[in-house]
C-alpha positions in Angstrom: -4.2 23.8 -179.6 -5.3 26.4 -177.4 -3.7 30.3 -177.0 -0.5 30.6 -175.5 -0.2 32.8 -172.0 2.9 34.3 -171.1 3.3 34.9 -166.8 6.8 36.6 -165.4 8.6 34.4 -162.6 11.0 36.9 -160.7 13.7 34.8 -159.5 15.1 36.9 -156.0 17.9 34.8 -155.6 19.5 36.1 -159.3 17.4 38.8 -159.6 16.2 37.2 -163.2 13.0 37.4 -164.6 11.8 35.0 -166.9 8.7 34.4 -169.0 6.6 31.8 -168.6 4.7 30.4 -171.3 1.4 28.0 -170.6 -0.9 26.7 -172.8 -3.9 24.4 -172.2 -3.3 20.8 -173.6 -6.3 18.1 -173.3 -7.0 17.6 -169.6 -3.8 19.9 -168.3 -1.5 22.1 -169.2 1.8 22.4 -170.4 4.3 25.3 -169.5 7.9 26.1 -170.4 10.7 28.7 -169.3 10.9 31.5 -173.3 14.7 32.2 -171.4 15.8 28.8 -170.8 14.5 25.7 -173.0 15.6 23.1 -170.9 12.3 24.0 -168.6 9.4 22.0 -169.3 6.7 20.9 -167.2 2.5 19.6 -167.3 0.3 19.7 -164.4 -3.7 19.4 -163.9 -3.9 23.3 -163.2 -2.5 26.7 -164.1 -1.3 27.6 -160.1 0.6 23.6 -159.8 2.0 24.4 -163.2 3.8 27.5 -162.6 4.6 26.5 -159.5 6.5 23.5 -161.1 8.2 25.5 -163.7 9.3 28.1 -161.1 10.8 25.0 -158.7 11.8 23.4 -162.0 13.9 26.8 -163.2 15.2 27.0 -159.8 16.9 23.7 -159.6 18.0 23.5 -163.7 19.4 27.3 -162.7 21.4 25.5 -159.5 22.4 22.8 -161.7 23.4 24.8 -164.4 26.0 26.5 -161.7 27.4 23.8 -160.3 28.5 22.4 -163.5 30.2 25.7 -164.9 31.3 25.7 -161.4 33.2 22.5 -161.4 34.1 23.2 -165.7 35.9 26.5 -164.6 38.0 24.7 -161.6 38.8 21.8 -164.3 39.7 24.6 -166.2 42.1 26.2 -163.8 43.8 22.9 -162.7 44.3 22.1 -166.4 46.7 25.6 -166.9 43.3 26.8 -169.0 43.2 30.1 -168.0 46.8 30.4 -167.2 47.4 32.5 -170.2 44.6 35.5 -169.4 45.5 38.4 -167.0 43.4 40.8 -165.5 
């Protein structure tokens, strides 16, 4: 297998930045998100991978909202959080 390469993605919207790691594997490469393990990708080159794990973090980050999002209004509804004051 060949040497890992770590590139930064700066994420604007969250103001994040998160470490990509690429490695050559056969006839592509294969990439993943160090800060958030559900992001995996393969492409033919280095520029279409990063460019799939940066749209692929962007949407597993949107996702990752929406469901603590809808957890935390479960949460209210259900009296949850009826017992913390601020």
């Amino acid at each position: 297998m060949e040497k890992i390469q770590s590139f930064k993605i700066h994420d604007r919207e969250y103001e994040t930045t998160y470490t990509a790691n690429i490695q050559e594997n056969g006839d592509g490469w294969i990439g993943w998100i160090e800060e958030h393990p559900k992001v995996k990708c393969q492409d033919t080159t280095i520029d279409a991978l990063l460019k799939s794990l940066e749209h692929t973090l962007y949407e597993t980050l949107e996702a990752d909202w929406k469901a603590w999002d809808k957890q935390l209004e479960e949460d209210i509804k259900a009296g949850k959080l009826d017992k913390i004051s601020f």
